[in-house]
mmCIF entry with sequence, helices, sheets and N, C-alpha, C, O atoms, coordinates in Angstrom:
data_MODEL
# 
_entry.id   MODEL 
# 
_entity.id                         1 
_entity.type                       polymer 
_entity.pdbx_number_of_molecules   1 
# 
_entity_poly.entity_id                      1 
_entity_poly.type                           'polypeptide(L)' 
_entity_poly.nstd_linkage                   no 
_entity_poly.nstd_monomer                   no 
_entity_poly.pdbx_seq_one_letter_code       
;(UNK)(UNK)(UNK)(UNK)(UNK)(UNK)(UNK)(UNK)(UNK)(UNK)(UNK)(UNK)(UNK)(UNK)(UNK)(UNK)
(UNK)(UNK)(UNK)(UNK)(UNK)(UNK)(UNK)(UNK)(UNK)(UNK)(UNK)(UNK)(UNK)(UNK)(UNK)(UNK)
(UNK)(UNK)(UNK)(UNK)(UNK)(UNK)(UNK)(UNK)(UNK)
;
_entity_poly.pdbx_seq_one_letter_code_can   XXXXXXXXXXXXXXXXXXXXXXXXXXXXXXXXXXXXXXXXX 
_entity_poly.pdbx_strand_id                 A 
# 
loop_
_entity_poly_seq.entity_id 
_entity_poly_seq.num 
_entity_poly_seq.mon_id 
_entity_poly_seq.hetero 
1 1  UNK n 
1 2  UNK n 
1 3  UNK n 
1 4  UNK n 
1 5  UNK n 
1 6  UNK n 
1 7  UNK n 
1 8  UNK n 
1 9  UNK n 
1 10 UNK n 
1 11 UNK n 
1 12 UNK n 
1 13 UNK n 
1 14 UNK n 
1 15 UNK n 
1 16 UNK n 
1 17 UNK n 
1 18 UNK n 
1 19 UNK n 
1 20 UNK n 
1 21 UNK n 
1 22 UNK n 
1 23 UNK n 
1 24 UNK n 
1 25 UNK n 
1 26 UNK n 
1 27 UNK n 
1 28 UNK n 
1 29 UNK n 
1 30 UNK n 
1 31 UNK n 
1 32 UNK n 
1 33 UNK n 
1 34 UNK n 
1 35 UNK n 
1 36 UNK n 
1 37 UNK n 
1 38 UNK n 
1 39 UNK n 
1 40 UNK n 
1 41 UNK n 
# 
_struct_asym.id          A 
_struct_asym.entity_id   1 
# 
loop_
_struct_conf.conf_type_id 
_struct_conf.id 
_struct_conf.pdbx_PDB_helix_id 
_struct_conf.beg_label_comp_id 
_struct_conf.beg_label_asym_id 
_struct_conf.beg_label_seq_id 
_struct_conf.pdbx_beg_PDB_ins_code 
_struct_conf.end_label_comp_id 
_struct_conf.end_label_asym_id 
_struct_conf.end_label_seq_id 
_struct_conf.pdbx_end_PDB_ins_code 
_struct_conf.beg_auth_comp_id 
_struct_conf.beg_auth_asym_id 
_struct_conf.beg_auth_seq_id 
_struct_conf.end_auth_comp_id 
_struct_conf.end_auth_asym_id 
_struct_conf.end_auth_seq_id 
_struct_conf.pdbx_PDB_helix_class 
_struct_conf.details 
_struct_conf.pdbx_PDB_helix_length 
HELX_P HELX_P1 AA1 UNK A 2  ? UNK A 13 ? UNK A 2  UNK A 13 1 ? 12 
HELX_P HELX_P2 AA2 UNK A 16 ? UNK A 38 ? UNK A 16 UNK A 38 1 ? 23 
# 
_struct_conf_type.id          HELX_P 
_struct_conf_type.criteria    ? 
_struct_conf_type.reference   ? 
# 
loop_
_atom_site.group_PDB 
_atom_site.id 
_atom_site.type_symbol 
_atom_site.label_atom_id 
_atom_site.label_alt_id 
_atom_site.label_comp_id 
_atom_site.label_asym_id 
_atom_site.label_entity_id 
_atom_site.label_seq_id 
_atom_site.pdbx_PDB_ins_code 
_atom_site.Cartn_x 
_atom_site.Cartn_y 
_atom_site.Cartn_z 
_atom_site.occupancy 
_atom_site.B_iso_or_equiv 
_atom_site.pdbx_formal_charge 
_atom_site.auth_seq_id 
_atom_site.auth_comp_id 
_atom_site.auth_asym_id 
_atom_site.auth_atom_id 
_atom_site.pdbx_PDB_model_num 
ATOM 1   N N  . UNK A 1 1  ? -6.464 25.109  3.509   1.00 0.00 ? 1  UNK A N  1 
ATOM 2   C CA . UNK A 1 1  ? -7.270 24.721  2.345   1.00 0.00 ? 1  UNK A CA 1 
ATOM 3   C C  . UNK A 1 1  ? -6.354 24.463  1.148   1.00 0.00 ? 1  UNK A C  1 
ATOM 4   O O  . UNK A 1 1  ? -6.378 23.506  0.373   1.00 0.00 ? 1  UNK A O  1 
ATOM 5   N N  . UNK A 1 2  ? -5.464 25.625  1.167   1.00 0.00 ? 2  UNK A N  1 
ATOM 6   C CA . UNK A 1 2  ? -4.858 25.337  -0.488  1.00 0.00 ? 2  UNK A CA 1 
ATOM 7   C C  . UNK A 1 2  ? -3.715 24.145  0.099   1.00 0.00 ? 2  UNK A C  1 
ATOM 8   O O  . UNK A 1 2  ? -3.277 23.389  -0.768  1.00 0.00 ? 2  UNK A O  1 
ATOM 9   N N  . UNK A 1 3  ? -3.157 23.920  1.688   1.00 0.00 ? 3  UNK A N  1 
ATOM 10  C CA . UNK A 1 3  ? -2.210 22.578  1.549   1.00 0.00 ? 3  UNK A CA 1 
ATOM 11  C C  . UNK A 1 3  ? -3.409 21.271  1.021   1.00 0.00 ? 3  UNK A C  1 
ATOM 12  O O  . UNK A 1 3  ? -3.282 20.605  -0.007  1.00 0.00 ? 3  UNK A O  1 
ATOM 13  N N  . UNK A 1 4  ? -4.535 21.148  2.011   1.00 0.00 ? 4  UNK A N  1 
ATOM 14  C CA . UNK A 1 4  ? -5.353 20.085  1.439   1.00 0.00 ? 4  UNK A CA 1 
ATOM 15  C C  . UNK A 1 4  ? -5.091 19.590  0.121   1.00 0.00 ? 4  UNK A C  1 
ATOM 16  O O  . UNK A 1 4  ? -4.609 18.480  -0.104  1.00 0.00 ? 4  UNK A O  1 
ATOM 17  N N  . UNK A 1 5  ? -5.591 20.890  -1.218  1.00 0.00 ? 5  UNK A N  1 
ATOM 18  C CA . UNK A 1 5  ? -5.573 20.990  -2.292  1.00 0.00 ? 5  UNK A CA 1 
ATOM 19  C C  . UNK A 1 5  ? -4.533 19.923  -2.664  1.00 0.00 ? 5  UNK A C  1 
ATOM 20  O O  . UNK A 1 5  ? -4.736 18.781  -3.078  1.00 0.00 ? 5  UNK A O  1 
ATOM 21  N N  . UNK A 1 6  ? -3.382 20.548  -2.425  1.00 0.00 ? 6  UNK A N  1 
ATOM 22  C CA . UNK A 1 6  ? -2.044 20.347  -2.592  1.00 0.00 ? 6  UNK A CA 1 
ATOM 23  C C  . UNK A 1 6  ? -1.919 18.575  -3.003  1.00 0.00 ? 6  UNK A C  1 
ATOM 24  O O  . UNK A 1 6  ? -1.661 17.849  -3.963  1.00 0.00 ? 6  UNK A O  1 
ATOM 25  N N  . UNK A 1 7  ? -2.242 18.509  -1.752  1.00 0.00 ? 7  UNK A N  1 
ATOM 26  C CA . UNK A 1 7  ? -2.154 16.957  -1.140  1.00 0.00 ? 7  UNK A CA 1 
ATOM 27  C C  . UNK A 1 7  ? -3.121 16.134  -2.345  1.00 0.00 ? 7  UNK A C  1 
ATOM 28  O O  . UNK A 1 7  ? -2.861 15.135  -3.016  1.00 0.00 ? 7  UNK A O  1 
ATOM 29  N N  . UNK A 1 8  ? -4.085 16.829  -2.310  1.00 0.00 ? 8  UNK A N  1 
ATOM 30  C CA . UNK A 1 8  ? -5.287 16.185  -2.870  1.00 0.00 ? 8  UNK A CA 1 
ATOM 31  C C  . UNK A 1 8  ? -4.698 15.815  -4.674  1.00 0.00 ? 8  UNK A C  1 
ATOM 32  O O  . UNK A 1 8  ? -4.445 14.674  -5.060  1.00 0.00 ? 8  UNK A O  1 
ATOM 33  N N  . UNK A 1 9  ? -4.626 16.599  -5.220  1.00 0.00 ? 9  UNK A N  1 
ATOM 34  C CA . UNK A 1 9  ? -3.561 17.218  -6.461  1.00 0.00 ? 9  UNK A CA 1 
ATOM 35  C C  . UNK A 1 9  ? -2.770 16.136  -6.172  1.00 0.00 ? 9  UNK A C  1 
ATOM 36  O O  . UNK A 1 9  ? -3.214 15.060  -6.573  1.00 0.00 ? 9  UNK A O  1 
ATOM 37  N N  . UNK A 1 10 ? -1.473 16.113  -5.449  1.00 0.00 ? 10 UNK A N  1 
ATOM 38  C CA . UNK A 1 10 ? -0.633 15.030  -5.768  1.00 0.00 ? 10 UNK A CA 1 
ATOM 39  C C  . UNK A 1 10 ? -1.013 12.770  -5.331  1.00 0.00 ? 10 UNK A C  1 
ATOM 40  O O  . UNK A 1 10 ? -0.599 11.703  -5.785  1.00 0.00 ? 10 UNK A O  1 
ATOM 41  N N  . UNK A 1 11 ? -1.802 13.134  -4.455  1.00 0.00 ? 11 UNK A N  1 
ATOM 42  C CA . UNK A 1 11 ? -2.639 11.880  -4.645  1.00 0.00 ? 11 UNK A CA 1 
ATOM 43  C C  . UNK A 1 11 ? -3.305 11.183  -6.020  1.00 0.00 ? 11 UNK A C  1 
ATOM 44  O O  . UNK A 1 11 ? -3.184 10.071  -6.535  1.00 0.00 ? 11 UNK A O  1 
ATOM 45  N N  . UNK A 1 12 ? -4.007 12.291  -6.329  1.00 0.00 ? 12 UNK A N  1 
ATOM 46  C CA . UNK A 1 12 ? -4.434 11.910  -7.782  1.00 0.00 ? 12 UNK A CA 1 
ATOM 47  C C  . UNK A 1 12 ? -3.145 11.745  -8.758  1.00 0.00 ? 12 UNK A C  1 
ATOM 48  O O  . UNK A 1 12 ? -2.993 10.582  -9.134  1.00 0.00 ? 12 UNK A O  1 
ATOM 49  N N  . UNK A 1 13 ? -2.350 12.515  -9.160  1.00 0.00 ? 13 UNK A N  1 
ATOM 50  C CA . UNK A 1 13 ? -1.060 12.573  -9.614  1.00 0.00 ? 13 UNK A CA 1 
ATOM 51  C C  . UNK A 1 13 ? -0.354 11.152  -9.516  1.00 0.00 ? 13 UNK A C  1 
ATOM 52  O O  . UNK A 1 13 ? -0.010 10.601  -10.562 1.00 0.00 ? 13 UNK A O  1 
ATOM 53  N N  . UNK A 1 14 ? -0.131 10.548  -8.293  1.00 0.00 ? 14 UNK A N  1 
ATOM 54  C CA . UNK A 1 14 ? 0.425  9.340   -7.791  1.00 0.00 ? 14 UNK A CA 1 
ATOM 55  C C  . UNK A 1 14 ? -0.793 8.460   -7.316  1.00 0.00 ? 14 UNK A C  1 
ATOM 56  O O  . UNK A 1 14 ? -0.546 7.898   -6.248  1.00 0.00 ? 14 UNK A O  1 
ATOM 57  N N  . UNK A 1 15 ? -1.814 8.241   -7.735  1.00 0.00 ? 15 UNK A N  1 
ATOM 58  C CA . UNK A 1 15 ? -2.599 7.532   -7.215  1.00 0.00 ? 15 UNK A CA 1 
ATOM 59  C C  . UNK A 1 15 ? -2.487 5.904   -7.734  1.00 0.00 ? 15 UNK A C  1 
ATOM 60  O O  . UNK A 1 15 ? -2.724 4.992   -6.943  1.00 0.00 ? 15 UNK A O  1 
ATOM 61  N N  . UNK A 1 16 ? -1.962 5.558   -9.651  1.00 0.00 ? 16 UNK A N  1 
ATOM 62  C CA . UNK A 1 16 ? -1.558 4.548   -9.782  1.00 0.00 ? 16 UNK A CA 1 
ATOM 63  C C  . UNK A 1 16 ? -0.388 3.872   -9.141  1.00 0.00 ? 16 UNK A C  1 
ATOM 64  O O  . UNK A 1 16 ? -0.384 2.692   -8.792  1.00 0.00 ? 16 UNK A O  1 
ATOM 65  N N  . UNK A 1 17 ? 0.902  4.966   -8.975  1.00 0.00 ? 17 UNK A N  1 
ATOM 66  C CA . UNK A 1 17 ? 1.770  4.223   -8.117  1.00 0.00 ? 17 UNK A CA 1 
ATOM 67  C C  . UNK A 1 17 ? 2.006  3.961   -6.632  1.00 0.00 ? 17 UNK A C  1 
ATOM 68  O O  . UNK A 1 17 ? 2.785  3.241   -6.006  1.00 0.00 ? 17 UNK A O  1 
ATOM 69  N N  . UNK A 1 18 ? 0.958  4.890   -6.281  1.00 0.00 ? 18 UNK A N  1 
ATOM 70  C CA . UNK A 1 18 ? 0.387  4.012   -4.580  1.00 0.00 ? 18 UNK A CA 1 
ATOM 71  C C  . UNK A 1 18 ? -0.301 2.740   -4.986  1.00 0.00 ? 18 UNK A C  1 
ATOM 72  O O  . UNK A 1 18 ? 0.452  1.767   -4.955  1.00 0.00 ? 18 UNK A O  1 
ATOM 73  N N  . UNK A 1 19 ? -1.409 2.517   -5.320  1.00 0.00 ? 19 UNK A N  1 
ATOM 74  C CA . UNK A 1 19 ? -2.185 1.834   -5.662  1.00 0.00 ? 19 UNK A CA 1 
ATOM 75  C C  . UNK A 1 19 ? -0.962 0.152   -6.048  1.00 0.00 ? 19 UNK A C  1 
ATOM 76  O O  . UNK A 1 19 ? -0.954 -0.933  -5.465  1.00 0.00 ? 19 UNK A O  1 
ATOM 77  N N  . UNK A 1 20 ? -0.137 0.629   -7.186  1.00 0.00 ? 20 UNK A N  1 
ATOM 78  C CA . UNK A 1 20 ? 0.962  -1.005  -6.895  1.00 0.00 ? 20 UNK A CA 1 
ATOM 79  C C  . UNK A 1 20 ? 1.428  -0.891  -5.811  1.00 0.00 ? 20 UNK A C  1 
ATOM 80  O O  . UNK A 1 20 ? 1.352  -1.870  -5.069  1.00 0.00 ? 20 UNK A O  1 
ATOM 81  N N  . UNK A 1 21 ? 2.028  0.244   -5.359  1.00 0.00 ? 21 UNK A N  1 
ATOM 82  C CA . UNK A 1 21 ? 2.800  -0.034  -3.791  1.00 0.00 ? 21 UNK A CA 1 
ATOM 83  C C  . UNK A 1 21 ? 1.635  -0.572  -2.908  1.00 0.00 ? 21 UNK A C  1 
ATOM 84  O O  . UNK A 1 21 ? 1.927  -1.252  -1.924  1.00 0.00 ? 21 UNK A O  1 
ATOM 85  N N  . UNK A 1 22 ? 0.815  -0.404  -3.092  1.00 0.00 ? 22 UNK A N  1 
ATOM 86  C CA . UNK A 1 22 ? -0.406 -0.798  -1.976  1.00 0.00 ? 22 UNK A CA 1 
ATOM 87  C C  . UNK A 1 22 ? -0.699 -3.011  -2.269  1.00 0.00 ? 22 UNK A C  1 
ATOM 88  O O  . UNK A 1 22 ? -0.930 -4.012  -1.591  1.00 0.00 ? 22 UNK A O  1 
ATOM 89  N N  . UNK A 1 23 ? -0.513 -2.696  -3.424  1.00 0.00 ? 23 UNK A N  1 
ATOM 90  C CA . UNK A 1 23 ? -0.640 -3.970  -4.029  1.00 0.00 ? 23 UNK A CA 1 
ATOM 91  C C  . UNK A 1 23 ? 0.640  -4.730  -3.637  1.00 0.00 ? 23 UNK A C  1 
ATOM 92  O O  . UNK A 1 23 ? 0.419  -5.888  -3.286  1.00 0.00 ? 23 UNK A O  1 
ATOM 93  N N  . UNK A 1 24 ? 1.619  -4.435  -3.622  1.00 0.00 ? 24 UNK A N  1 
ATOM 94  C CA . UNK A 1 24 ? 2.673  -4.557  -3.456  1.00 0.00 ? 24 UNK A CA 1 
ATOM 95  C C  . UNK A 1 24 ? 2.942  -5.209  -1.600  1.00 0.00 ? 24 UNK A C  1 
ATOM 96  O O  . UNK A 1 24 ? 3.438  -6.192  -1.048  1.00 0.00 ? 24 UNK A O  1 
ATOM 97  N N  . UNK A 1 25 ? 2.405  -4.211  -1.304  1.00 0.00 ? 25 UNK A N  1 
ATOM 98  C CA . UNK A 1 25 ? 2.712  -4.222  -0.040  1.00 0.00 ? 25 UNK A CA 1 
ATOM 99  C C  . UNK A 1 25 ? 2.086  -5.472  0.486   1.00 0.00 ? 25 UNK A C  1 
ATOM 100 O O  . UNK A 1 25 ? 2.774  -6.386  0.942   1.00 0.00 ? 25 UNK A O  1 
ATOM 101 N N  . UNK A 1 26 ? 0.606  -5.518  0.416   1.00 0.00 ? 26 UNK A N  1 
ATOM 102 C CA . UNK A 1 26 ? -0.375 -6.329  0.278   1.00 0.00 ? 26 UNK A CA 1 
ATOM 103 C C  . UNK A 1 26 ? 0.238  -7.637  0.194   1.00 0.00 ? 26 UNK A C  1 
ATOM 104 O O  . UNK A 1 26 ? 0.258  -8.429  1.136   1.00 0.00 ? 26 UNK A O  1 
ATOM 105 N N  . UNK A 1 27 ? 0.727  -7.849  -0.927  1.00 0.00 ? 27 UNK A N  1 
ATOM 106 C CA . UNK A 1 27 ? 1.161  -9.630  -1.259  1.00 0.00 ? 27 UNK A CA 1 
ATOM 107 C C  . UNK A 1 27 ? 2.480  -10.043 -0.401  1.00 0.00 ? 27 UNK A C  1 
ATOM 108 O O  . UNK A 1 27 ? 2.949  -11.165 -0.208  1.00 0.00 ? 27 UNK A O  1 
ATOM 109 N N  . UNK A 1 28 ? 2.969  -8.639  0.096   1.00 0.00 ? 28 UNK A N  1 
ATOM 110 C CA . UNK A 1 28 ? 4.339  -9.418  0.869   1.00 0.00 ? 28 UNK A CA 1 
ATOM 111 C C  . UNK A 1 28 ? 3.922  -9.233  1.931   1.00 0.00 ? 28 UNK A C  1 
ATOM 112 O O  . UNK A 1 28 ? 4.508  -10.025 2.669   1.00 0.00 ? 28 UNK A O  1 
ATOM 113 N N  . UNK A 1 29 ? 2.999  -8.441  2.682   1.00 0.00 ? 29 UNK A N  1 
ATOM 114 C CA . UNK A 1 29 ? 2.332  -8.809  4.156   1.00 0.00 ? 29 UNK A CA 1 
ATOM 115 C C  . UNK A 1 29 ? 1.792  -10.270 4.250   1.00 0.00 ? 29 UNK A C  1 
ATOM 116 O O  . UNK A 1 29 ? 2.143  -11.001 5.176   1.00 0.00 ? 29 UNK A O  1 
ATOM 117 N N  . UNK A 1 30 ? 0.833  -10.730 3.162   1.00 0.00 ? 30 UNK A N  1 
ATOM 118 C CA . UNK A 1 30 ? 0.014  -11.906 3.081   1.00 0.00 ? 30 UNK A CA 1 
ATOM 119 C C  . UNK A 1 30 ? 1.577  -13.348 2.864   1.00 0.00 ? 30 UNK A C  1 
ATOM 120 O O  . UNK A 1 30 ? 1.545  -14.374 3.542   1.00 0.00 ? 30 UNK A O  1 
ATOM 121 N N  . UNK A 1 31 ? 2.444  -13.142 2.101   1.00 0.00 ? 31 UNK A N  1 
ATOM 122 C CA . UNK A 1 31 ? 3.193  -14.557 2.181   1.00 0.00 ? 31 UNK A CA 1 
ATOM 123 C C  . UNK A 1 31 ? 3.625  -14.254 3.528   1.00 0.00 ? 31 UNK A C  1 
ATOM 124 O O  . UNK A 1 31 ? 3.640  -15.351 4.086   1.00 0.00 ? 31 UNK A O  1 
ATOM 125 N N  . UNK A 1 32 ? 3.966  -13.416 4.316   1.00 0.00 ? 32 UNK A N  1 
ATOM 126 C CA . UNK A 1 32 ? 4.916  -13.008 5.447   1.00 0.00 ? 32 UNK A CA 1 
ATOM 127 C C  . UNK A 1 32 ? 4.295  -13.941 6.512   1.00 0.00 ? 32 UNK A C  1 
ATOM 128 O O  . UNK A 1 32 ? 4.950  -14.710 7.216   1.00 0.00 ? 32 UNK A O  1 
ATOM 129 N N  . UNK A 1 33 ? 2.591  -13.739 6.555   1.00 0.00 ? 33 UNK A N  1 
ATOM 130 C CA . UNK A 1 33 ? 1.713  -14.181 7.706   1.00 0.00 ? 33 UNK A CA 1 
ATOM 131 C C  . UNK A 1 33 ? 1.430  -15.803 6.838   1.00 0.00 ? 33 UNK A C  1 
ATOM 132 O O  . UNK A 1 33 ? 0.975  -16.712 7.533   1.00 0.00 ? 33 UNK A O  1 
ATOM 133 N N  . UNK A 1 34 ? 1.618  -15.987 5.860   1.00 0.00 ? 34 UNK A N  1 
ATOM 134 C CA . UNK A 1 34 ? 1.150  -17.667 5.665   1.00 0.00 ? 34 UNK A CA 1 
ATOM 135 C C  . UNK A 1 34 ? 3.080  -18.107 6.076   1.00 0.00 ? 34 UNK A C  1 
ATOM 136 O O  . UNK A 1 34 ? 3.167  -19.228 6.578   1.00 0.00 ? 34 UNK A O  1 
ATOM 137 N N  . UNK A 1 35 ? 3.751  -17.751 5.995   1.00 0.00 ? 35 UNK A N  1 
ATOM 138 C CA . UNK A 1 35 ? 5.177  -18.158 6.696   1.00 0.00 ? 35 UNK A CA 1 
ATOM 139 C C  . UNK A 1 35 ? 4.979  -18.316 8.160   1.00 0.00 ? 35 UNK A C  1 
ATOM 140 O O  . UNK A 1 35 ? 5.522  -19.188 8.839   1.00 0.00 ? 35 UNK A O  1 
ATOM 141 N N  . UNK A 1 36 ? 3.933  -17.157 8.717   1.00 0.00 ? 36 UNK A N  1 
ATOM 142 C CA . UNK A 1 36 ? 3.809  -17.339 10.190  1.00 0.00 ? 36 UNK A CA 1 
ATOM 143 C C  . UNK A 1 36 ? 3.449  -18.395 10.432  1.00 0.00 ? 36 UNK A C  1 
ATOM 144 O O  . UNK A 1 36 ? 3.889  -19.225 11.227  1.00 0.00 ? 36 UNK A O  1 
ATOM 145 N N  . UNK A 1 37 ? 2.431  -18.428 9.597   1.00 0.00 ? 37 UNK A N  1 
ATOM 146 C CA . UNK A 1 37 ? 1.280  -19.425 9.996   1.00 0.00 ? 37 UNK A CA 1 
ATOM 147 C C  . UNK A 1 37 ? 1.637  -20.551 9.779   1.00 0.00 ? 37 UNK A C  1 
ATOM 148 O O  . UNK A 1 37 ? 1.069  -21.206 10.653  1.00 0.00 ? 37 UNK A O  1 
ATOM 149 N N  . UNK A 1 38 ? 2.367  -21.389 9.020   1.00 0.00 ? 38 UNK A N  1 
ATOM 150 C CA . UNK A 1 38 ? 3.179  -22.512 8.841   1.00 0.00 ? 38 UNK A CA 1 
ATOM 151 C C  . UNK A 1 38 ? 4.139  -22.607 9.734   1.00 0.00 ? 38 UNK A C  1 
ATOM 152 O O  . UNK A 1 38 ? 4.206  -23.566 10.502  1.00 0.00 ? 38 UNK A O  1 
ATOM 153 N N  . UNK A 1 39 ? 4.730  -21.926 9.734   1.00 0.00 ? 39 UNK A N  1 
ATOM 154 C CA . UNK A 1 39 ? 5.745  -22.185 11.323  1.00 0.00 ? 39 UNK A CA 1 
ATOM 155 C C  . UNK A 1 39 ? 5.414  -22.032 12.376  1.00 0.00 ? 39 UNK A C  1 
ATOM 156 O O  . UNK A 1 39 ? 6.158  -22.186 13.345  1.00 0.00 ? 39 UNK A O  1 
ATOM 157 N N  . UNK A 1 40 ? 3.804  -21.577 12.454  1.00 0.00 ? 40 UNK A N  1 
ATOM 158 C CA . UNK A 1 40 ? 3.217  -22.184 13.706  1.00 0.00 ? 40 UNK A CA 1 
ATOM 159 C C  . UNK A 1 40 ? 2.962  -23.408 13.964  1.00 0.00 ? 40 UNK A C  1 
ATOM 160 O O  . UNK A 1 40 ? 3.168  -23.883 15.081  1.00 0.00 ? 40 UNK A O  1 
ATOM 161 N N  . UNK A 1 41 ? 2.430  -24.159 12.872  1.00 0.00 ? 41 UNK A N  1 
ATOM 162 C CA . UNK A 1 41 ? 1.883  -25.406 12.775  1.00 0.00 ? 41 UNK A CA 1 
ATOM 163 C C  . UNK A 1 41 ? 3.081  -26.659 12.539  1.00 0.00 ? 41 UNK A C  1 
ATOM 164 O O  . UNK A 1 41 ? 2.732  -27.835 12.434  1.00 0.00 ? 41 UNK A O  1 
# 
């Protein structure tokens, strides 16, 4: 219970800088697969 907590606590704590890394991540997965996808075609 109190690791949950823990976890829970530092999520909120870091929740804006997941949130760009998530964003982040997001836009370089998406050019990665339109690169696929053009060099499929």
């Amino acid at each position: 219970m109190k690791y949950n907590a823990a976890i829970c606590g530092v999520s909120i704590y870091h929740s804006e800088e997941l949130l760009l890394v998530t964003l982040l991540i997001g836009y370089i997965s998406s050019i990665f697969h339109r690169q696929l996808t053009h060099s499929d075609d």
